[in-house]
Each structure stands twice: as C-alpha cells, then as structure tokens.
C-alpha positions in Angstrom: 17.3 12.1 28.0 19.1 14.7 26.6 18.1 17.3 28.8 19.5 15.4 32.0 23.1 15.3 30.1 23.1 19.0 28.7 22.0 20.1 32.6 24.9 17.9 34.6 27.4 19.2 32.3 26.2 22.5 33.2 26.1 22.2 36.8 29.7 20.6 36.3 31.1 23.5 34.4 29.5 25.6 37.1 31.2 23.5 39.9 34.8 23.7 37.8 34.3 28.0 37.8 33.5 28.1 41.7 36.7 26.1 42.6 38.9 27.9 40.1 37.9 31.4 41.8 38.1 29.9 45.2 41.8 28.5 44.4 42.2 31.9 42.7 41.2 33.9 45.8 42.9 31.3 48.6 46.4 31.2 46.3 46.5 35.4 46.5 45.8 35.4 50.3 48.4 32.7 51.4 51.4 34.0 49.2 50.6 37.8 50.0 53.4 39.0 51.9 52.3 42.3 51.7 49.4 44.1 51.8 50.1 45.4 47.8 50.7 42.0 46.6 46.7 41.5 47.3 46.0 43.9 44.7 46.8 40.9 41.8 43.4 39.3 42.3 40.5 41.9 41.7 37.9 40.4 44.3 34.8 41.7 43.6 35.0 40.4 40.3 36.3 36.7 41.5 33.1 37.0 44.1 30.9 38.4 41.2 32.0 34.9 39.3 31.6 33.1 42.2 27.8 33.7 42.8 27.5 33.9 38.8 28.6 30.1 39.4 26.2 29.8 42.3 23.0 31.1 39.9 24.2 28.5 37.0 24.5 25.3 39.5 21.1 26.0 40.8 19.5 26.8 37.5 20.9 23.6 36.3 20.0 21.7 39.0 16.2 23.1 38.4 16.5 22.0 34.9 17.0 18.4 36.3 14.4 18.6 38.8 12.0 19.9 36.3 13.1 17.3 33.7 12.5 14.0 36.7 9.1 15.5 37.7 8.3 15.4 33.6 10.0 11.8 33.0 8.1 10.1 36.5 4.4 10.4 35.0 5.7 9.2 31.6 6.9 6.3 33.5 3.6 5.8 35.2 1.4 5.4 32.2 0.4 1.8 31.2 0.4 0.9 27.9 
C-alpha cells in the first residue's frame, strides 16, 4: 500500500530533522566556552523545528494508523 510507504518515509524524514536539531543544539552547548559563543545556534528556532518535527512524526504515524484500521476490514471480507 502506497500510503504505508509514503507515511514511514515521512515519519523517517521527521525522525532525521529532530536528531539533526538535537545534535545541533548539544554540539553549541558542549564546545561553548563562553557565554557569546552560544549565540551561533538561534534556539527558539532549532526548538520551533524540533516540535515542527514532533507534529509531522505523529501526523504520519496517524496516517498509518488510519491506513491499518482501513486495510483490517478489507482483509476480513470473504470472497
């Protein structure tokens, strides 16, 4: 089913953004040496892609969900 592959690339492209901004965030906080150098990493916009991320995983996820509850009866009828 098409719409099963479309959705887990989705949620995988949403998992991929969420650890890129998490590495993003983590790498600023362990090499700041001072308090200035944490100005390189604007962090209302890596936690604005962060839940961004979040809404996309879960929307994909309920394209799946919606998509099993569809394909079960399908399954279910007898020919």
């Amino acid at each position: 089913m098409q719409a099963l592959a479309i959705a887990a690339a989705g949620m995988n492209a949403a998992a991929n953004r969420l650890s890129a901004s998490a590495q993003r965030v983590a790498s600023a906080d362990a090499h700041a040496e001072k308090v200035e150098q944490l100005k390189d990493v604007d962090y209302v916009k890596e936690r604005t892609e962060q839940i961004s991320a979040g809404h996309d995983f879960k929307a994909n996820a309920a394209v799946i969900k919606t998509a099993d509850e569809m394909t079960g009866p399908l399954l279910d009828l007898k020919v």
